[in-house]
C-alpha positions in Angstrom: 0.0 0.0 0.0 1.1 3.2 -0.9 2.6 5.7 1.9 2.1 8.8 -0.2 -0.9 10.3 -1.8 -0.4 12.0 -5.5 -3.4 14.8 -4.9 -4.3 17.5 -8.0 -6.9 20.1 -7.4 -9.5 20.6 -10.3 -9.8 24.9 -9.5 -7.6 27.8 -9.0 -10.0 30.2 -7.5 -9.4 31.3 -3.8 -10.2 28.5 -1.9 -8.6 25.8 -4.4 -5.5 27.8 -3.8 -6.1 27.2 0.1 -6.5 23.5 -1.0 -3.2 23.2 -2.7 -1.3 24.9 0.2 -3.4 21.9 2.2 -1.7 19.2 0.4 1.6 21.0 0.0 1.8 21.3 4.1 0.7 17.4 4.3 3.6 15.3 5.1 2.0 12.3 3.4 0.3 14.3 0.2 2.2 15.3 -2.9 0.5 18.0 -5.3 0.7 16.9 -8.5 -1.3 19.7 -10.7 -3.9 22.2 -11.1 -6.4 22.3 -13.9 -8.8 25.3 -14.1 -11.4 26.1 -17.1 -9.4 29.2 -17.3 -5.6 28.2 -18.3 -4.0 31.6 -16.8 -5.3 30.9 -13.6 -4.0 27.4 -13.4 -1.4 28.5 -14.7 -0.5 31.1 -12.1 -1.7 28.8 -9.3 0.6 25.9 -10.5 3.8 28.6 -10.5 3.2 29.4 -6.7 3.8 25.4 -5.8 6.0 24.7 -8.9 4.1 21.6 -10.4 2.0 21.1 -13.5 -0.9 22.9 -15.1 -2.4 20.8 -17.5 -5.6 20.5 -20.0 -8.5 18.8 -18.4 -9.5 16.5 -15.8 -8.5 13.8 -17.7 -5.2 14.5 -17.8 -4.8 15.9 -13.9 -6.1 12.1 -13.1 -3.5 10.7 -15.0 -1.0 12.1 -12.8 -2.8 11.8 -8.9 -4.1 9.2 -7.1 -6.7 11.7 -5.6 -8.3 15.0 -6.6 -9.8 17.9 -4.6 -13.0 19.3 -6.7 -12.5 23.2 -6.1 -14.8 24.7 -8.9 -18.3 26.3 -8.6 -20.7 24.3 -7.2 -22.2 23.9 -10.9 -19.3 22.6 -12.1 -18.9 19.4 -9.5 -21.0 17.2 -10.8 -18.8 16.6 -14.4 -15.4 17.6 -12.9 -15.9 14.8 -9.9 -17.4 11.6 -12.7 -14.1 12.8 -14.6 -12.3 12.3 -12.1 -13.8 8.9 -11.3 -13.5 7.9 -14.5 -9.5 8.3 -14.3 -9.8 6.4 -10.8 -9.2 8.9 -8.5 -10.5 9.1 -4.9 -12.1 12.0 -4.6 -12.8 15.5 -1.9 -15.2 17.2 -3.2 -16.0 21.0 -1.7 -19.5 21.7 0.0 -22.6 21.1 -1.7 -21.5 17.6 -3.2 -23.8 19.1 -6.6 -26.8 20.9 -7.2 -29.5 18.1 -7.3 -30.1 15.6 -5.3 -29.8 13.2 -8.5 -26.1 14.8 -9.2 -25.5 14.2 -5.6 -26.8 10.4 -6.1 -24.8 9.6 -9.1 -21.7 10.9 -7.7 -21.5 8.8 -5.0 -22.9 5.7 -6.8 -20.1 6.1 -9.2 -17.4 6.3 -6.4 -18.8 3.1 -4.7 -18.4 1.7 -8.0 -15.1 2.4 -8.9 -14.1 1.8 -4.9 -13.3 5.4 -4.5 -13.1 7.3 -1.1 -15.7 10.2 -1.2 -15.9 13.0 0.8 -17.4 16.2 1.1 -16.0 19.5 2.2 -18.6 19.8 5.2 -15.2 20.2 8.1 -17.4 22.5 10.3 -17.8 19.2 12.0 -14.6 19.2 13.1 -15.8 22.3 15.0 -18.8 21.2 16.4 -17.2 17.5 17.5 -14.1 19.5 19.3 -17.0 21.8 21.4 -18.5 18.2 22.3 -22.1 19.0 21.3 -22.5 15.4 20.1 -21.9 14.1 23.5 -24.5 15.4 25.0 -28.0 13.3 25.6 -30.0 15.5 26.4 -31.8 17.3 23.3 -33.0 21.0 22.7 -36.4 21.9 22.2 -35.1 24.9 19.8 -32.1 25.5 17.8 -31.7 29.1 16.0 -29.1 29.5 13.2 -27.8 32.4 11.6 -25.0 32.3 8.7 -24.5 35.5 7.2 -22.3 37.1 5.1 -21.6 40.3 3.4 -22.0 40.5 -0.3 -19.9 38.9 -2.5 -18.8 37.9 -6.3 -18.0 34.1 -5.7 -20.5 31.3 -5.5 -22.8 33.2 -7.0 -24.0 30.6 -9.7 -25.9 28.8 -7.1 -28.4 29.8 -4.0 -27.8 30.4 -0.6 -29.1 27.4 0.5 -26.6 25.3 -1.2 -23.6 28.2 -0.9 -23.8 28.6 2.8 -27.3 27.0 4.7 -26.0 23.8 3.9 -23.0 24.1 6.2 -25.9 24.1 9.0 -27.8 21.8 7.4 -25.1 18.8 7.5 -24.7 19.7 10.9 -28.0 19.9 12.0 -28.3 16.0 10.6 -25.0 14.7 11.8 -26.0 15.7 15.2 -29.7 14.6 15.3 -30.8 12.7 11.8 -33.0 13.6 9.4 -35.5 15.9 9.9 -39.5 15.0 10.1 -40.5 18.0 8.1 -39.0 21.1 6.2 -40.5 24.5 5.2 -39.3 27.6 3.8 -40.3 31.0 5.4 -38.9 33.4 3.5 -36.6 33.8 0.4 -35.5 36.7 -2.4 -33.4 37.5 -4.6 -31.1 40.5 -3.7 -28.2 41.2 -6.4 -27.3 37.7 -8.0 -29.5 35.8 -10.2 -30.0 33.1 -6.7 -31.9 32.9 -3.9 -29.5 35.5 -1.8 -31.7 35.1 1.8 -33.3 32.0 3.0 -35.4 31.8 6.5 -36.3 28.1 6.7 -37.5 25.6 9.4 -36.5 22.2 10.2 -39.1 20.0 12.2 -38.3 17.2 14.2 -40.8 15.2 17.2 -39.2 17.2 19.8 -37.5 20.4 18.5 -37.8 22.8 16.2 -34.0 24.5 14.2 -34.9 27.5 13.1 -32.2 28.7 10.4 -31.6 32.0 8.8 -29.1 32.5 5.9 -28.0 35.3 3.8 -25.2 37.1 1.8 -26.4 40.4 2.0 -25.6 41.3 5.7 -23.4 41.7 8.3 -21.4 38.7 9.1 -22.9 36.6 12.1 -22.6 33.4 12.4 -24.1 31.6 15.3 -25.9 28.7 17.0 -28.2 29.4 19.9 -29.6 25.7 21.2 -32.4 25.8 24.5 -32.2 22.7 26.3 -34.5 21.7 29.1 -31.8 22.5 31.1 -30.6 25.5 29.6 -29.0 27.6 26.7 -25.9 26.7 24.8 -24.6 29.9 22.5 -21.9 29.3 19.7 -20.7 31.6 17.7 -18.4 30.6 15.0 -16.8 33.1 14.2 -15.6 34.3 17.5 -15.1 30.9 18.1 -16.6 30.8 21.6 -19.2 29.2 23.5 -21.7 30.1 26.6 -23.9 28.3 28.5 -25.7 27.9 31.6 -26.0 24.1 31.7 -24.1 21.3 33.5 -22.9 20.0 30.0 -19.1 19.4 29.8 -18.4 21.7 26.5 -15.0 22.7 25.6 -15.0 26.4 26.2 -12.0 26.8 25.1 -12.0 25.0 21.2 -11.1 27.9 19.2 -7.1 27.6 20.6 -7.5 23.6 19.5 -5.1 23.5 16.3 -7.8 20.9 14.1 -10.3 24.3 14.6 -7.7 27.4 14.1 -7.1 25.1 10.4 -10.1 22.7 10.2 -9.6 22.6 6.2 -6.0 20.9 6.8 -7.6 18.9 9.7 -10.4 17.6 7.1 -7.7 17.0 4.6 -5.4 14.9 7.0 -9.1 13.0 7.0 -8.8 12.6 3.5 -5.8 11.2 3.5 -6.2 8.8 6.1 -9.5 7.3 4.0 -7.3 7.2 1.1 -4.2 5.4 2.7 -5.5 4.1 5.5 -9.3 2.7 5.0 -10.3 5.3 7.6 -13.6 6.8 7.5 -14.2 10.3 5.7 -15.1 13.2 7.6 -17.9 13.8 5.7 -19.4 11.0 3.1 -21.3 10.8 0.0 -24.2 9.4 1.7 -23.5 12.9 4.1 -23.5 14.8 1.2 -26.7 13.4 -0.2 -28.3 14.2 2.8 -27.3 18.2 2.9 -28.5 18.8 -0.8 -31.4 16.9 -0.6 -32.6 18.8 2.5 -31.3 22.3 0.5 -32.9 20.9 -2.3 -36.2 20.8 -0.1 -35.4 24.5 0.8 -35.1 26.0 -2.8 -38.1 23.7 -4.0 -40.5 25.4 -1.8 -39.0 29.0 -1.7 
């Protein structure tokens, strides 16, 4: 078995260019190349780390063992069955696609072709080093807010997928799939997408109440009311309050896997790949997001 994993990323936007510095930082990753729809960018990308920029997919498989999908959402879906098709494991960045169906035949072609899959959901890493998943007791209420200033990237698909679903995978790692879904409130503000989403997510014993938008102020924040009290996150501070006997980790923003939780979700990677460990986040994870955004959008 191989000690090393031969990684390309597929994007040369912002956050593929975090990706590459990722694998470049890995002890046990090699970057092989960078293919981007747009050849300067690639090509300037692949300067900074000193490795190839090449023509397609195809070709990027070739060369890796693995590839990160780093392109607009609209673009996983063909990028990621390339890249299964050249037998490469893959990560593929938050939503898996745009449809559920995409989603689906994503992660049926990676079972076939025995590929690792996962998805870029690594707020879990957050939410697993606060220790909310070891608590029993469950909250009547949950209220979530994600919001963002405006902005000029992601643009080509909705909130919902672009930054609710962050919540939503979290929402159902923690406490399954909801009973029922329903969309308050939605508009379009300056892109073509839904740009603010109020939805709410119904289970037999709580209600999440979630709020997301790119036309604000950032905030981003979970407030969950227990029986026995109030637990309040907020993410970006990276501190949490609360009034009940729960043993929480008050102090998990100094951890190191949450100060860089997208090299701590890529050392998960690389552990599936080399190692048979699980992925942070799998297909069948990923299914479960877009399907429930896909429920969002479909009643906006």
């Amino acid at each position: 078995m191989s000690t090393v994993l031969n990684v390309g990323v597929v994007g040369a936007g912002v956050f593929a260019g975090y990706h590459a510095n990722k694998v470049m930082d890995h002890p046990r990753a090699v970057l092989t190349g960078i293919f981007d729809r747009t050849a300067a960018n690639a090509e300037a990308l692949s300067e900074t780390h000193n490795v190839a920029s090449v023509a397609s997919v195809k070709a990027l498989a070739e060369l890796s063992d693995a590839l990160i999908i780093a392109v607009p959402a609209s673009h996983h879906t063909g990028a990621a069955l390339e890249g299964l098709e050249g037998g490469c494991h893959l990560l593929v960045e938050k939503p898996l696609a745009c449809s559920v169906e995409d989603a689906t035949s994503i992660r049926d072609r990676a079972q076939q072709q025995g590929r690792v899959l996962q998805v870029g959901h690594q707020e879990r890493i957050v939410m697993k080093a606060i220790g909310l998943g070891s608590v029993t007791e469950r909250p009547t209420q949950i209220d979530i807010i994600r919001h963002t200033p405006r902005a000029t990237r992601n643009l080509d698909t909705s909130v919902v997928m672009d930054l609710m679903v962050h919540d939503l995978d979290l929402l159902q790692s923690l406490y399954g799939t909801p009973d029922w879904i329903n969309t308050e409130a939605a508009r379009r503000v300056y892109s073509d997408e839904l740009d603010v989403v109020r939805a709410e997510l119904g289970y037999a014993d709580m209600t999440a109440y979630l709020s997301a938008s790119r036309d604000s102020d950032g905030e981003r924040r979970w407030v969950l009311r227990y029986p026995s009290g109030t637990v309040e996150i907020d993410f970006g501070l990276k501190t949490v309050r609360h009034d009940t006997g729960f043993s929480l980790n008050e102090n998990f923003g100094s951890l190191p896997e949450v100060q860089d939780n997208l090299g701590a979700a890529f050392d998960y990677f690389v552990r599936a790949c080399l190692d048979g460990a699980a992925p942070l986040a799998s297909g069948e994870d990923g299914i479960a997001a877009v399907k429930a955004a896909a429920q969002i959008e479909g009643s906006s």
